[in-house]
C-alpha positions, 0 to 999 in steps of 0.5 A: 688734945694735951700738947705732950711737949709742954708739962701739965700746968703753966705754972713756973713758981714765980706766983705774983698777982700784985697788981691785978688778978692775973699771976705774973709768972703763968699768966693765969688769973687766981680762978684759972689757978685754982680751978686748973686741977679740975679742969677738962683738957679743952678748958686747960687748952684754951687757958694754954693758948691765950697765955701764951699768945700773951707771952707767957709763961715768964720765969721772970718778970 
């Protein structure tokens, strides 16, 4: 089930995958990126509970 306080995707337009494949602004690895518009609500629930238990997502890094 979709939290309806929280938008659609994580991301924040802070796009950087630099040093690893994980974005430092949503926390998503580039494959989560890419695939999130094809994704079932229960795959996006999964990707939302593991960033942000990581602290994520971060305006700034």
């Amino acid at each position: 089930m979709q939290n309806k306080s929280r938008p659609d995707t994580p991301c924040v337009a802070v796009c950087s995958t630099t040093f690893d494949d994980v974005c430092r602004g949503c926390g998503r690895t580039v494959a989560e990126v890419a695939n999130w518009v094809f994704m079932t609500e229960e795959e996006k629930e999964r990707v939302w509970t593991r960033i942000t238990a990581e602290g994520y997502p971060r305006r700034q890094s």
